[in-house]
N, C-alpha and C positions, 0 to 999 in steps of 0.2 A: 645585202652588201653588193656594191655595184660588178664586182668581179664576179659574178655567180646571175648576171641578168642575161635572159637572149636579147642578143643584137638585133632580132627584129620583133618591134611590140607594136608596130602600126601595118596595115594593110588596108589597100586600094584596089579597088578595081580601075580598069583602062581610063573611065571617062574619070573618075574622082569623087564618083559618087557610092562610097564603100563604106565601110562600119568600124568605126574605132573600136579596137577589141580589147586591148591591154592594157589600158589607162596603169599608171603607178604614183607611188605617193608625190615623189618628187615634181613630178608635171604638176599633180594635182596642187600641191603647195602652193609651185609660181603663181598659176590662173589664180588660188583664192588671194594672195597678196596684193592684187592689181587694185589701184582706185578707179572709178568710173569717173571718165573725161567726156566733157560735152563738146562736140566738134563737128563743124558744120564740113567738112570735108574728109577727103580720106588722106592726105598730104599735111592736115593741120600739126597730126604729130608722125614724125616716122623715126628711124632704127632705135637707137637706144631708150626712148620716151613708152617706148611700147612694152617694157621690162617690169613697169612700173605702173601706167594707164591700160584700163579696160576702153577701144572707142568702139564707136560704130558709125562713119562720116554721116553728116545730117542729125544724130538723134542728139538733140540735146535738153533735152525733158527729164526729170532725175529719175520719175517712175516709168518712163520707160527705159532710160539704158537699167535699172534695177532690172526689171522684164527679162530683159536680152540676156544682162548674165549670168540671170538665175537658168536660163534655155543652155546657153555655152556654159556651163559650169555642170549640167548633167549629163549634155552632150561629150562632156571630157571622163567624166570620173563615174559616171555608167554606163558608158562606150553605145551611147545612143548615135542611132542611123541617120544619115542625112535626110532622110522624111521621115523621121520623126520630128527634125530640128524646122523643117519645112512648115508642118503641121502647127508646130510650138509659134513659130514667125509670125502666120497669116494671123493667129490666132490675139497675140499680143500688137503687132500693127491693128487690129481691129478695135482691141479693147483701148488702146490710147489713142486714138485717132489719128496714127500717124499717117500723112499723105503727101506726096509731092518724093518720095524717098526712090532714090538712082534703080531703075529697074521696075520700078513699079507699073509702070504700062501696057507690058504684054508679059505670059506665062514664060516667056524665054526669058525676059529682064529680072521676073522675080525668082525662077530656077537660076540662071547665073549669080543674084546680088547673095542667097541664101546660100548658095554653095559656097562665094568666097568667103563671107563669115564665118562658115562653118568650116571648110578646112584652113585657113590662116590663121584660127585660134587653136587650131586642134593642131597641127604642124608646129604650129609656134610655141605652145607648150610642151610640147612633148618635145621639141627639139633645147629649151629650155629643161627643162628635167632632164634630157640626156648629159644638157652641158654639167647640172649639180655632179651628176652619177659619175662623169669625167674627169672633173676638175676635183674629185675624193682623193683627199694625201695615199691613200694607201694604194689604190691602183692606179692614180700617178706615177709613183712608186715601180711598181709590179710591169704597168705598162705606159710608158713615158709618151709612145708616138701614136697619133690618130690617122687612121685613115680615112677619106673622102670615098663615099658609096653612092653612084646616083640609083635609084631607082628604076629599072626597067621596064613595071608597068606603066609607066607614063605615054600616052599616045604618041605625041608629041617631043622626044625630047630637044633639050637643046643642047646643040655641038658643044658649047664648052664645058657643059656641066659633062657630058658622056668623055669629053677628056680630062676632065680631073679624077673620073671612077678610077677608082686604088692607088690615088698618090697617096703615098706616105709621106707625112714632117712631125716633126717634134712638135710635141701639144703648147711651146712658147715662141714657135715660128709666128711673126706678124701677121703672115698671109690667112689665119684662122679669126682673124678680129673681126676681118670685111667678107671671109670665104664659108664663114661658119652658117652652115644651110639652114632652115628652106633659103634660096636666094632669090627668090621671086616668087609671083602671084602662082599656086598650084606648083612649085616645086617640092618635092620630095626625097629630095638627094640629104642622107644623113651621115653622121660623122661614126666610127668607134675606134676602142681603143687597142693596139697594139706591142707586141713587145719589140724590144730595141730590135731583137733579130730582123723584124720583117721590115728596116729602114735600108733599103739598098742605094742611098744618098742622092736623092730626090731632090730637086730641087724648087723653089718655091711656083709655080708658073705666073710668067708675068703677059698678059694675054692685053695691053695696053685699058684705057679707058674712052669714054663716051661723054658727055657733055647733055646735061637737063636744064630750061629755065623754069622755075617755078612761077606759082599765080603773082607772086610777090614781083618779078621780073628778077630773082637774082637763080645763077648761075651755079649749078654744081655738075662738079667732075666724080664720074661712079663707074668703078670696074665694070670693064664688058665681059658680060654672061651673068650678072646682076642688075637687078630690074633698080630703078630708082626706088629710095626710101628703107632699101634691104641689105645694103650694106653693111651690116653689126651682126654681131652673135648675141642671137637669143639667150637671155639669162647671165650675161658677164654684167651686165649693169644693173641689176635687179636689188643692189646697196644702195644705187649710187641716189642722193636726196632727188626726193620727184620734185621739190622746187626749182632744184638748178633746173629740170628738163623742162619747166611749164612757164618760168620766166620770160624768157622773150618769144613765147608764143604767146603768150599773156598783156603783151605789150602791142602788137599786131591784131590779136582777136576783136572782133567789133564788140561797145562796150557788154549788150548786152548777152554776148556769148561767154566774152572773160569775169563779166559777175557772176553769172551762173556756175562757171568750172569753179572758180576759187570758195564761193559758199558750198559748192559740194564738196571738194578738199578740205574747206576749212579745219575739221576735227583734225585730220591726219598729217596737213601743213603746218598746226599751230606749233608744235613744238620744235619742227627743221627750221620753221622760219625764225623763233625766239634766240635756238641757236647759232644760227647763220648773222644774225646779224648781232649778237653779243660779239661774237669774232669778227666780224666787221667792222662794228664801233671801234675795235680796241685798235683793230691796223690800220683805219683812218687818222684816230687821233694820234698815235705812233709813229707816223708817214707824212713825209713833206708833198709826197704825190697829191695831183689835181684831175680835177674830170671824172671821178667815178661815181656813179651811182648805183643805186639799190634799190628792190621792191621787197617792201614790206606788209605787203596787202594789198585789198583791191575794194573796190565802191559796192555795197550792198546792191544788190537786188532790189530793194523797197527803194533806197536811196535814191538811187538810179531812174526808179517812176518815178517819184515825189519830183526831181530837178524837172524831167519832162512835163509833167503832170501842170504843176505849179507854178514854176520858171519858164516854162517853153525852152530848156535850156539842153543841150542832149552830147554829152561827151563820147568821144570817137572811141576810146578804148577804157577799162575799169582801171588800170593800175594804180595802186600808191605807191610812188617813189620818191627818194630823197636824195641829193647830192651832199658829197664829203663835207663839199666850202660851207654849207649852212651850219657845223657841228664847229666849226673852225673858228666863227665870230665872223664870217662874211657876212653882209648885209641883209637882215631881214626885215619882212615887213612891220613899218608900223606899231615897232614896239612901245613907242614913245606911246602912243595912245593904249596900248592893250596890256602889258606889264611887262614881268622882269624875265630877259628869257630863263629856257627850261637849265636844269643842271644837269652836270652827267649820268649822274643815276638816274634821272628822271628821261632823259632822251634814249636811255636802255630797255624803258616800258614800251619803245616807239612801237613795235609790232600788237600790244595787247590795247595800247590805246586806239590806235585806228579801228582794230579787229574786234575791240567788244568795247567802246567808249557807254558811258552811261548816260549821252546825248551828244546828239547832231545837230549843228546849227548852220545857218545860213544867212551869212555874214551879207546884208542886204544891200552896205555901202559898196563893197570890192567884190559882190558875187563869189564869194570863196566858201569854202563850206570849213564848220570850226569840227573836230572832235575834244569830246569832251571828257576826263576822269577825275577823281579827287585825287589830291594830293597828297601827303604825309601831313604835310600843317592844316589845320582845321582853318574852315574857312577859303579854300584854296582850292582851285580848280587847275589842271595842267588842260593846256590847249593846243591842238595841233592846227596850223592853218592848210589849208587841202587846194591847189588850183588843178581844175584836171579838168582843164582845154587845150592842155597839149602846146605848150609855150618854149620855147630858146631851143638848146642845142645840147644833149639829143631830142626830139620830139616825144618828150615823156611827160605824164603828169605826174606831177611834183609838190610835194610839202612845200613851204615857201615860210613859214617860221613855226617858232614852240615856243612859247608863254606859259608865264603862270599868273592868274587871275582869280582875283577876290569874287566868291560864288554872289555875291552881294551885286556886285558891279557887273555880272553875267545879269542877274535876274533882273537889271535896272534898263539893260542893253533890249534885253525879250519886253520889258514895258513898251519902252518907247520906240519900240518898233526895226529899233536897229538891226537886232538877230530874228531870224525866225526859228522856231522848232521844226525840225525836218523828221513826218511823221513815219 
């Protein structure tokens, strides 16, 4: 019961190189919930994405981030040493051949890159598990108000965090959404919780903000005395679907990065994405609104060589997306030649046809790629038409029609050369 835990179950020495010693279930929980995201930076995903995704910037190989959090997942939940996790590192960088990875050049780059993986998972879990133990109805209840504790072994601290040490606010004051610790790279400042007594009417500190551009060139604004990327609490979004948060990084990611994250999602996104876009269908077709769109998948991995391979043909980013207007009766391609479009029930298979079609074809007159399922009616093929060169407005690839087509008149297409099998 969280009213019965001590408020302190992590310890550090000065530099940050100490021994997780108290691991508890809750922590343990978040870290084992997490999916492995393949991501070539450390900015690829940041606050709330992080609730949800295990990364490591650079590793995007499935057997090695497997490696790494099989390493941070014993590191947490058998309060293993930071050279032990040192040891675990070189050890797994060797066996996958990982090289060229931030830090790798001198014994000072690879002791800083291992330290901060090892404590921003370790912090961030546990600070996550704190929040489950928090956010409990009954010492909610018991104790309503949280107080902000920074930590003192820290060498270094920083002024604002050392001016929040023992403010007290109510655990539904906003300022805990962005203030909710660690708040940057090696911080250690943690929350717990209090009773109404020790609220002597606090008030929230509003300490202004700082301005970041990312790789992207866009512009965010981030509390100062929080590092860019850290402004969320750890563990309040660990519900929230990991599609919303991988979406438009999905759209951004070069393609053969975002094939890679979404086949290794696939098992765990099949069913958010089937959902998400059953309710989507419905408040399209219910809604006179225009301009939205939707990812409903993303371009295999083989697929993606085969275009290159075969085509010389090489797409900027994986997604499959669809706009509202195509579901509406706005213009699709070429149906006059390919059949009758799909129907509604059939445009509600949209996410299981891309994502597990029973063939791939590549439409040799329009360079389009076809997916391919049966039908209900025999004889009947449903067809997804795919352009993913990143065409109109917004810069997304996009579905461009749905057919339904006599398997007869497919196999007549793959004779004479029309389609090709995309192997």
């Amino acid at each position: 019961m969280a009213l019965n835990l001590s408020p302190t179950q992590i310890a550090f020495n000065a530099r940050g190189d100490g021994k997780f010693n108290l691991p508890f279930q809750e922590q343990i929980n978040f870290f084992r919930q997490k999916l492995n995201l393949p991501t070539e930076a450390y900015d690829d995903i940041l606050k709330a994405a992080h609730d949800r995704a295990f990364v490591v910037a650079g590793a995007t190989k499935a057997d090695l981030l497997n490696d790494l959090r099989e390493a941070v997942d014993k590191a947490i939940a058998d309060g293993k040493s930071i050279h032990w996790f040192r040891k675990e590192f070189a050890a797994i960088v060797q066996k996958q051949g990982w090289e060229g990875w931030t830090g790798s050049d001198t014994q000072a780059g690879r002791d800083w890159r291992t330290r901060v993986i090892y404590n921003t998972n370790i912090m961030s879990s546990y600070s996550a598990g704190r929040y489950a133990q928090l956010t409990d109805p009954d010492l909610l209840k018991a104790r309503p108000y949280w107080k902000y504790i920074h930590n003192d072994t820290v060498a270094n601290p920083r002024p604002l965090h050392l001016s929040w040490n023992g403010k007290v606010l109510h655990h539904s004051d906003p300022w805990w959404k962005v203030h909710y610790p660690p708040n940057g790279w090696g911080c250690r400042c943690r929350v717990t919780a209090v009773r109404a007594s020790e609220f002597k009417g606090d008030k929230a500190p509003n300490d202004g903000t700082y301005t970041k551009t990312d790789r992207e060139g866009v512009t965010h604004t981030v509390p100062k005395g929080i590092d860019y990327g850290w402004d969320y609490a750890p563990g309040a979004s660990r519900t929230t679907p990991l599609k919303d948060l991988i979406d438009q990084k999905l759209i951004r990611f070069p393609a053969e990065i975002g094939a890679g994250m979404w086949q290794a999602l696939k098992p765990a996104l099949a069913m958010e994405t089937q959902l998400q876009w059953t309710t989507t269908l419905s408040e399209w077709l219910g809604s006179a609104q225009k301009g939205r769109s939707a990812v409903v998948g993303a371009i295999a991995p083989k697929t993606l060589s085969w275009l290159r391979q075969e085509q010389q043909l090489s797409p900027a980013s994986a997604e499959i997306a669809i706009r509202e207007g195509l579901l509406r009766g706005e213009k699709q391609t070429r149906h006059d030649k390919k059949g009758d479009g799909l129907l509604e029930a059939e445009w509600r298979r949209l996410p299981d046809i891309v994502g597990n079609p029973e063939r791939i074809l590549f439409d040799v007159e329009s360079g389009k790629l076809l997916y391919i399922v049966a039908a209900a009616d025999a004889g009947i093929k449903l067809a997804v038409e795919f352009d993913y060169l990143k065409k109109g407005d917004p810069m997304i690839n996009m579905i461009v029609s749905g057919f339904r087509q006599a398997t007869t008149t497919i196999d007549e297409r793959i004779r004479g050369g029309l389609y090709k099998e995309v192997k």
